[in-house]
VEXKOL-53591 format. One line per 3 residues: for each residue x, y, z of N, C-alpha, C, CB. Coordinates in nm, 3 decimals. Glycine has a CB too. Example, Ala and Ser with C-alpha at 12.3 -4.5 7.8 and 13.67 -1.06 7.14 Angstrom:
# VEXKOL-53591
1.319:-0.569:0.780:1.230:-0.450:0.780:1.320:-0.330:0.780:1.131:-0.447:0.905  1.285:-0.225:0.708:1.367:-0.106:0.714:1.290:0.003:0.787:1.408:-0.060:0.572
This chain:
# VEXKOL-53591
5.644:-7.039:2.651:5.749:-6.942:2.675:5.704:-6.839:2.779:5.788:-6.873:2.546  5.570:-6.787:2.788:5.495:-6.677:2.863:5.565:-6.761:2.988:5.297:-6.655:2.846  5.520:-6.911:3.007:5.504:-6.992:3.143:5.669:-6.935:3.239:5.497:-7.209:3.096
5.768:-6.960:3.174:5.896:-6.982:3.181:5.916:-6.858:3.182:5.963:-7.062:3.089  5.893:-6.768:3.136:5.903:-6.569:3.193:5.808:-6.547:3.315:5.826:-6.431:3.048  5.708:-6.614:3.338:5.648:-6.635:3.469:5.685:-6.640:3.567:5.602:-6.707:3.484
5.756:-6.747:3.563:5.787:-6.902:3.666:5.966:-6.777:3.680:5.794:-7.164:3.533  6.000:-6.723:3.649:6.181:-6.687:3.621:6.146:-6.495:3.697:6.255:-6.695:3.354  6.005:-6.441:3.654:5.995:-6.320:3.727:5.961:-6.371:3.898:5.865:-6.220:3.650
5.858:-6.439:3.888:5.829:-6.496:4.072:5.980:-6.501:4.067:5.725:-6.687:4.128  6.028:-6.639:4.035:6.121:-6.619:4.106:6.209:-6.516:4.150:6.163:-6.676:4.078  6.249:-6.421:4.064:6.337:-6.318:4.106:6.259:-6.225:4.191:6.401:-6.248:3.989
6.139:-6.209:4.211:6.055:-6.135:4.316:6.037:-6.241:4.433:5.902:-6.081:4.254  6.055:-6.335:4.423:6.075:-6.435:4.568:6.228:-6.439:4.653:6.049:-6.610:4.516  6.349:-6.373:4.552:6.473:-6.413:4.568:6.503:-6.221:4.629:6.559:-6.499:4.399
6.435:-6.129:4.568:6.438:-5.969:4.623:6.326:-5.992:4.809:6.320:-5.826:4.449  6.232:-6.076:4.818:6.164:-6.042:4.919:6.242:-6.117:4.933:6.037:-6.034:4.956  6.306:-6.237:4.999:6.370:-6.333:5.070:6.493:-6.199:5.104:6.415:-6.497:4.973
6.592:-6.122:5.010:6.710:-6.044:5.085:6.657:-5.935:5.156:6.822:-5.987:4.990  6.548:-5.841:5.108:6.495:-5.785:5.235:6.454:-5.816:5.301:6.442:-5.728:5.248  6.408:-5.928:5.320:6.394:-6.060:5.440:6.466:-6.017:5.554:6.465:-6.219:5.396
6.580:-6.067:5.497:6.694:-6.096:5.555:6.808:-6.016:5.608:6.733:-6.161:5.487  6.782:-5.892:5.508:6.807:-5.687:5.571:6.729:-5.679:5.700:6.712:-5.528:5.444  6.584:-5.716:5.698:6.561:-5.675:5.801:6.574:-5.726:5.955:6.474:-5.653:5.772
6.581:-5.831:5.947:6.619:-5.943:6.045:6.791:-5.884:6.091:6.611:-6.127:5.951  6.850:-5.860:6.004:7.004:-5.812:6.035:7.005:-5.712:6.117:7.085:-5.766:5.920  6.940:-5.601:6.020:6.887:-5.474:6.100:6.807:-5.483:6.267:6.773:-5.412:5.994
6.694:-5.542:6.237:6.667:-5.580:6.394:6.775:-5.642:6.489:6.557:-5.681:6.398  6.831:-5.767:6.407:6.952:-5.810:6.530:7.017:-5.676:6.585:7.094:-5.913:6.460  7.083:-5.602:6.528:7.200:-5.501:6.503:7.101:-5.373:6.606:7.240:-5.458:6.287
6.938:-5.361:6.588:6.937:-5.253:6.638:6.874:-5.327:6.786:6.856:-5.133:6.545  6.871:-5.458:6.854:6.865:-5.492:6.936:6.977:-5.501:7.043:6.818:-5.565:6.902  7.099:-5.565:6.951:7.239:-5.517:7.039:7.248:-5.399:7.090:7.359:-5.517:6.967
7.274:-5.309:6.991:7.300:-5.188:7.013:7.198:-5.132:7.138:7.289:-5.118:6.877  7.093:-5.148:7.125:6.997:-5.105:7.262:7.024:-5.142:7.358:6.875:-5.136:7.274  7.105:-5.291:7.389:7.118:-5.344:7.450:7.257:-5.305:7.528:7.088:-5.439:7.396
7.371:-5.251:7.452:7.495:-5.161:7.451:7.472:-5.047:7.554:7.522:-5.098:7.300  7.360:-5.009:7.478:7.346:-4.859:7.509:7.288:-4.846:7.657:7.242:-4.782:7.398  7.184:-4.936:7.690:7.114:-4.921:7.810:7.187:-4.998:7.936:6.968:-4.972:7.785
7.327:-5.080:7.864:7.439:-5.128:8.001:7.523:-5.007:8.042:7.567:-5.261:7.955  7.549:-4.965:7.911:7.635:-4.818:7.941:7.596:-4.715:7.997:7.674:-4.755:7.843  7.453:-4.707:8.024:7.411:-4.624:8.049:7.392:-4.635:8.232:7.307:-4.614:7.953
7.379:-4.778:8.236:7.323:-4.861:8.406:7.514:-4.824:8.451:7.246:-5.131:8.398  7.604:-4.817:8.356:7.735:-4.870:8.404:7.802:-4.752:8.430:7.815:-4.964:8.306  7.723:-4.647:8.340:7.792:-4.488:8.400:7.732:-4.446:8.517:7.770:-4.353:8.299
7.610:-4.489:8.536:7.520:-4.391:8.710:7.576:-4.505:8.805:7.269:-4.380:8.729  7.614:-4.595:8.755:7.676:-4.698:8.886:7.764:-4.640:8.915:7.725:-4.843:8.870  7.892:-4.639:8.828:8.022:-4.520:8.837:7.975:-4.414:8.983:8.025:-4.396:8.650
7.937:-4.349:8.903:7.893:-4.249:8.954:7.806:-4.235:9.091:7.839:-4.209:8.862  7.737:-4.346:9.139:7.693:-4.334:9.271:7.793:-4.406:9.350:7.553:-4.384:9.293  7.886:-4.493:9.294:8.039:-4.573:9.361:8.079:-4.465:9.407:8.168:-4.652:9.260
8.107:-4.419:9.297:8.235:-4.249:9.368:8.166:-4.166:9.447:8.301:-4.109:9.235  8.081:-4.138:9.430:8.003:-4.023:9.556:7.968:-4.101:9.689:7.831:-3.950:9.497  7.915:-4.253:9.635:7.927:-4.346:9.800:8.071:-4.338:9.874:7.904:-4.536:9.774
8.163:-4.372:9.805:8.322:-4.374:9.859:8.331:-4.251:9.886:8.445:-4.418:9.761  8.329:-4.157:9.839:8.336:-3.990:9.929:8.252:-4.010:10.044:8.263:-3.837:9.837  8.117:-4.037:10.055:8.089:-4.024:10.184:8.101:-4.105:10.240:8.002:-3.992:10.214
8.167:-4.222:10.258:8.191:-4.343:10.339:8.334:-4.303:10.370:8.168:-4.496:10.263  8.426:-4.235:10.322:8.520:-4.160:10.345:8.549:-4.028:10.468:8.520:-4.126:10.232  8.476:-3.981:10.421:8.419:-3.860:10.511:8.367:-3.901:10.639:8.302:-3.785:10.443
8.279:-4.018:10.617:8.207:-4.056:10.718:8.346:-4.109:10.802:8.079:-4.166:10.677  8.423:-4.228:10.765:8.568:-4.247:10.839:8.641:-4.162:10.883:8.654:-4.299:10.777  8.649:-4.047:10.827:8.700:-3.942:10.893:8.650:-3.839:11.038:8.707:-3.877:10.792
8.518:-3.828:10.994:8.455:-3.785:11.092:8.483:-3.874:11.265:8.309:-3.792:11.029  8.448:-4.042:11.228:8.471:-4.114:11.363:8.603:-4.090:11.367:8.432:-4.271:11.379  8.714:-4.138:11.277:8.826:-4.108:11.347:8.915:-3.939:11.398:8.900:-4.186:11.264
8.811:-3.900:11.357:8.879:-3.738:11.398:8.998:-3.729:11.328:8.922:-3.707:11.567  8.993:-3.732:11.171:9.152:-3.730:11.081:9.036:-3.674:10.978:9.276:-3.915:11.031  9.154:-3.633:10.893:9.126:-3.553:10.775:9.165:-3.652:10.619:9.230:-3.401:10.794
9.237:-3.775:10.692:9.290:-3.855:10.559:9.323:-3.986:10.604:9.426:-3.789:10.484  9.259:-4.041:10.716:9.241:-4.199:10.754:9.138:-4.262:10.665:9.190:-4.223:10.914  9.028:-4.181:10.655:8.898:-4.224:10.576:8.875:-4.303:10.406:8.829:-4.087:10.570
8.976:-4.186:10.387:9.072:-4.211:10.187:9.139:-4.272:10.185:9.162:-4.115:10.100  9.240:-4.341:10.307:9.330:-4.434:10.328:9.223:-4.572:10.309:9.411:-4.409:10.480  9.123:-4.513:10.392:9.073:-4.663:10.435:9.019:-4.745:10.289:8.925:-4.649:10.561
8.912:-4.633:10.219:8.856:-4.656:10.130:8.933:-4.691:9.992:8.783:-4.565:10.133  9.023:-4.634:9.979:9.152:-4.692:9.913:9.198:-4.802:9.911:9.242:-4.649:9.945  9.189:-4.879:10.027:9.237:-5.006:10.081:9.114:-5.061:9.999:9.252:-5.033:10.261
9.030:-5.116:10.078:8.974:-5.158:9.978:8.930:-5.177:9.875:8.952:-5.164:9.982  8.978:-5.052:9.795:8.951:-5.036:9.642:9.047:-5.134:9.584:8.975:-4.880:9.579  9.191:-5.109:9.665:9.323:-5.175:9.615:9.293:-5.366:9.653:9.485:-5.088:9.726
9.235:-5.378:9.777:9.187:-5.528:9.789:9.108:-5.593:9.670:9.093:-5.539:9.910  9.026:-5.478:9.633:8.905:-5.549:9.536:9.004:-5.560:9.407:8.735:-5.437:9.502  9.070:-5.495:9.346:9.156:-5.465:9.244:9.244:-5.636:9.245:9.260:-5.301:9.287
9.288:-5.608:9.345:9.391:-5.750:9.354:9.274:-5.886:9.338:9.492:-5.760:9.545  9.176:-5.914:9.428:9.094:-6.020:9.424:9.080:-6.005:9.260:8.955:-6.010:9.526  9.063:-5.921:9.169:8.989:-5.915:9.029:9.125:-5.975:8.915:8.925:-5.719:8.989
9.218:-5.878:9.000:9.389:-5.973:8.920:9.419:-6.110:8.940:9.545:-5.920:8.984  9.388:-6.157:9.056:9.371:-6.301:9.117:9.282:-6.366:8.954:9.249:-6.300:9.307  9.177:-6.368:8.991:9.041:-6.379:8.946:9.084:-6.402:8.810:8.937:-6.254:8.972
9.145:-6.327:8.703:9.179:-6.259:8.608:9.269:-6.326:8.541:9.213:-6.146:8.639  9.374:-6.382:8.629:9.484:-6.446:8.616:9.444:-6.585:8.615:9.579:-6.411:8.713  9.371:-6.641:8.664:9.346:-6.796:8.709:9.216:-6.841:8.599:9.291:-6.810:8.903
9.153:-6.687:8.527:9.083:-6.755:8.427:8.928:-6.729:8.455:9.122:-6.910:8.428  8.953:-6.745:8.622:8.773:-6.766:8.683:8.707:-6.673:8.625:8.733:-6.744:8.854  8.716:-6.515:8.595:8.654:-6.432:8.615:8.632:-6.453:8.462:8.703:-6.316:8.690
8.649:-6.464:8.361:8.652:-6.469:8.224:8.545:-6.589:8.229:8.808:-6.491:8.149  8.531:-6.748:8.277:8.489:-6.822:8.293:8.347:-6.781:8.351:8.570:-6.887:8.343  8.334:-6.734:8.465:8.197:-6.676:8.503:8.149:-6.547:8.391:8.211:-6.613:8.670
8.237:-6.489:8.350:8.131:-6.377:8.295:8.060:-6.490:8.155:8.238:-6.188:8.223  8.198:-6.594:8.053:8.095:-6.667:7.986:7.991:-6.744:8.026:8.140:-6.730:7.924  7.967:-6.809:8.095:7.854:-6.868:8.146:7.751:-6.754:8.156:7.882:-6.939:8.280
7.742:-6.665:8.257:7.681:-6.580:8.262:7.552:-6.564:8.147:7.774:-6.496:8.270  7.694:-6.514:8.031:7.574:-6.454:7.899:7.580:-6.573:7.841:7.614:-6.310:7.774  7.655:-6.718:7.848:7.555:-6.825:7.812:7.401:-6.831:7.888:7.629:-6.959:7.842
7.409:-6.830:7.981:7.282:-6.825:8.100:7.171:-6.733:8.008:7.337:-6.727:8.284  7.186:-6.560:8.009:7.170:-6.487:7.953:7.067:-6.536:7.787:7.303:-6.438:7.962  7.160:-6.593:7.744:7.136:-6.620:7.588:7.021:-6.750:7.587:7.301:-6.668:7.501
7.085:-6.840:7.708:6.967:-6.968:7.708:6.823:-6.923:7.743:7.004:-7.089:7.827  6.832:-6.800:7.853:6.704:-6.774:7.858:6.632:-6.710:7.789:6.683:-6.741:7.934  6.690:-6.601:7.697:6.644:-6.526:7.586:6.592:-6.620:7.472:6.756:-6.436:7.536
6.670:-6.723:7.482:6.608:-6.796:7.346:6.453:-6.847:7.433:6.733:-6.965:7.269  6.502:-6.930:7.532:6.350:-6.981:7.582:6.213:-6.912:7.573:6.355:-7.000:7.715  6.284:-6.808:7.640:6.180:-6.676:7.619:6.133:-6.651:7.460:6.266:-6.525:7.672
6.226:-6.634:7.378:6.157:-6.667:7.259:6.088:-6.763:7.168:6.204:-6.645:7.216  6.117:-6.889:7.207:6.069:-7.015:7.195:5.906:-7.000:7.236:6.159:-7.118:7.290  5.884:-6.952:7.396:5.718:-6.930:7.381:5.653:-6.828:7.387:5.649:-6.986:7.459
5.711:-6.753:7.320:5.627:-6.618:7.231:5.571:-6.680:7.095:5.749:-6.470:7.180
């Protein structure tokens, strides 16, 4: 009987380490995303942000050669509105949805590899 209160405590102390096992593995996934969230958002706000201050001075700068005060914002506009449309194109036909999955398939194949020979 001792054997069988033995054999029934392991087990339930094999079945508690196996779910914090498995807490922690969750937890790591979860606090790997999230880092991973955090440090695109972070690359995706100073990008923002050097776009718009480049387009002001590539603006300015158009203005200056053309001797206008609002050819430059026209211009840069234009192409904001070109890129906009190529992305609705893009958007519409599927491609752009299609490349970004591949992408983080790409992404994911190499992360695993990479983990494979660690």
């Amino acid at each position: 009987m001792a054997t069988a209160k033995k054999v029934i405590d392991n087990l339930i102390e094999f079945i508690e380490i196996k779910t914090e096992q498995i807490k922690l593995k969750i937890i790591s996934r979860i606090a790997k995303m999230l880092s991973g969230i955090i440090a695109f958002s972070l690359l995706v706000f100073f990008t923002l942000f050097f776009v718009l201050f480049l387009s002001f001075a590539l603006a300015q700068l158009i203005n200056y050669w053309m001797d206008s005060i609002f050819w430059g914002y026209l211009v840069v506009s234009s192409f904001y509105l070109l890129v906009m449309v190529i992305v609705f194109i893009l958007v519409k036909t599927r491609r752009l949805q299609r490349g970004i999955e591949n992408f983080i398939l790409r992404l994911e194949e190499a992360k695993h590899d990479q983990e494979a020979d660690d």
